[in-house]
N, C-alpha and C positions, 0 to 999 in steps of 0.2 A: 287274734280272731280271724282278719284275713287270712293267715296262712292255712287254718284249719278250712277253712272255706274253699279258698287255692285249691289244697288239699283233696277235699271230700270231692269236688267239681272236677278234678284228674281221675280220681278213681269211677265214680260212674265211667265220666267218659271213657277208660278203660276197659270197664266191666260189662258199659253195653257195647261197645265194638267187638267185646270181646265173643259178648252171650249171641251177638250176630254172625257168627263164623260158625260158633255150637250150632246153630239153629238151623242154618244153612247144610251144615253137615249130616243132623239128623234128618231135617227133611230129605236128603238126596238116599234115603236106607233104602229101597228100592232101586236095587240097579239100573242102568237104564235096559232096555231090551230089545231085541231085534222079532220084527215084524214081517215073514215072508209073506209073499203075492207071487203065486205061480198061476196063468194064463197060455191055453195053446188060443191063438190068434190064426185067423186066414185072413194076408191083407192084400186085395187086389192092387196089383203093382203095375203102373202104365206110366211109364218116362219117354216122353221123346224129347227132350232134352236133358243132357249130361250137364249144364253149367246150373240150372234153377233146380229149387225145393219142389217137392209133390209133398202135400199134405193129406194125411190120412182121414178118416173118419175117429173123433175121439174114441178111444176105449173105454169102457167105462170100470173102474175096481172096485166103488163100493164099498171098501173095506172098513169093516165098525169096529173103531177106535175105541170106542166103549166096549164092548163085548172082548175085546185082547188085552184090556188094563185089568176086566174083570176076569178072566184067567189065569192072569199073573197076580194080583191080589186082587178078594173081594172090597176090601176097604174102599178101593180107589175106585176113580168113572174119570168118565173125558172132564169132568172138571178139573182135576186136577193134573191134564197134560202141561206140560210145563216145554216140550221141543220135539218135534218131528226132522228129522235129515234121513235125505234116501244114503243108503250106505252102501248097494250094490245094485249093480242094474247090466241085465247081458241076454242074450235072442240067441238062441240054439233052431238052425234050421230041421223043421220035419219034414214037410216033402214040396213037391209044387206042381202046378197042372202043365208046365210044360218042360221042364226040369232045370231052370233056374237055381243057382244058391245064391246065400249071401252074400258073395261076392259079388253080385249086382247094385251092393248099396254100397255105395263109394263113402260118404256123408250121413251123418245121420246127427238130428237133433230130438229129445224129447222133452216136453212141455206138461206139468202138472195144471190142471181144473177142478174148479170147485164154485158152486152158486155163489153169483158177490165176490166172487177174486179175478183179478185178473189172472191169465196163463201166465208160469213163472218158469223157465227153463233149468233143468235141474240135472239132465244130462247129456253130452256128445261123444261121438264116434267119426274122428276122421281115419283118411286112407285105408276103409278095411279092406284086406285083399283076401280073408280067412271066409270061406264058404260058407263054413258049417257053426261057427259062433262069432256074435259081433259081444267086442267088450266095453261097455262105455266108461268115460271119465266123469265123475260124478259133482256136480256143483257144491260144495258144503254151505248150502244153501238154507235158514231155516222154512219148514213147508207147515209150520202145525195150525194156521189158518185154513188149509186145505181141508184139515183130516177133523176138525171140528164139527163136520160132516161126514156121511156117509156116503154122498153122492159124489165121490171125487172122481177124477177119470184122467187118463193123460192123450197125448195126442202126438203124432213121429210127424217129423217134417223129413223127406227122404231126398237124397240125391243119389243119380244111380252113374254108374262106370259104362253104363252100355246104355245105349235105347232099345227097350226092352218090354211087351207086355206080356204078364201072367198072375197069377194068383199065386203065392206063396205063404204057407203055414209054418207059424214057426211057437215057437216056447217060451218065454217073456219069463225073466227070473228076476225078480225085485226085490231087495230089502231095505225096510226102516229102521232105523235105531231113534224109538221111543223112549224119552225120559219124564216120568209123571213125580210129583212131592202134596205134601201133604196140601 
């Protein structure tokens, strides 16, 4: 009779570790999916020094988390966000008021926002010497506290290669890879 007990008490335990990998798996049926954010930005640039940060004014993105889950299926909403990670992040120069490029920002760090979060650092750009696009290196960082909201916004901390002031417009290329389950 113990053995049969033995027994019976291995196979649950089996069966439900088991039924929690099935379960696991069917919730993940939703691929995850990517979220672009395209912004042209005009961001007044004044460095008089090349060794310290200048911080921007945040940006704001906005972006409704709900409203892109329910595009991809109606079933879902932000309740059932389950991971937010930025997946690509890059600034294509458009033009500037006194013909500076990109290659005025030596350094660059960006910083995600959201009501009740602290800023969390999510992407960098050292030695850029490319004018015309900066490519960052991306935290694999999770953000999905961020986007639990709509009011999220990021914010650049900039170092420049030169002392330098002008306004320069540039194109802000962002992607999320969102994963929602049931």
């Amino acid at each position: 009779m113990k053995k049969l007990s033995l027994l019976t008490g291995i196979f649950v335990l089996f069966f439900t570790t088991s039924c929690r990998d099935i379960v696991n798996t069917v919730l993940d049926i939703l691929p995850p999916f990517d979220v672009p954010f395209t912004t042209n930005l005009q961001v007044p640039f004044a460095s008089i020094s090349t060794t310290t940060y200048t911080r921007t004014p945040e940006i704001p993105m906005n972006i409704d988390l709900n409203a892109k889950i329910k595009e991809n299926n109606p079933n879902y909403s932000i309740n059932n966000l389950k991971s937010v990670r930025l997946n690509t992040l890059s600034i294509d120069y458009v033009n500037s008021q006194l013909g500076n490029k990109l290659d005025v920002i030596k350094n660059a760090r960006i910083y995600v926002k959201a009501p009740n979060q602290e800023e969390r650092l999510i992407a960098t750009a050292f030695n850029n010497t490319n004018p015309n696009t900066i490519t960052f290196t991306t935290n694999d960082v999770e953000i999905l506290e961020y986007f639990r909201t709509n009011q999220n916004s990021i914010i650049f901390e900039i170092q420049s290669s030169t002392v330098t002031a002008d306004q320069i417009t540039m194109k802000m290329n962002v992607g999320f890879k969102v994963k929602v389950q049931l």
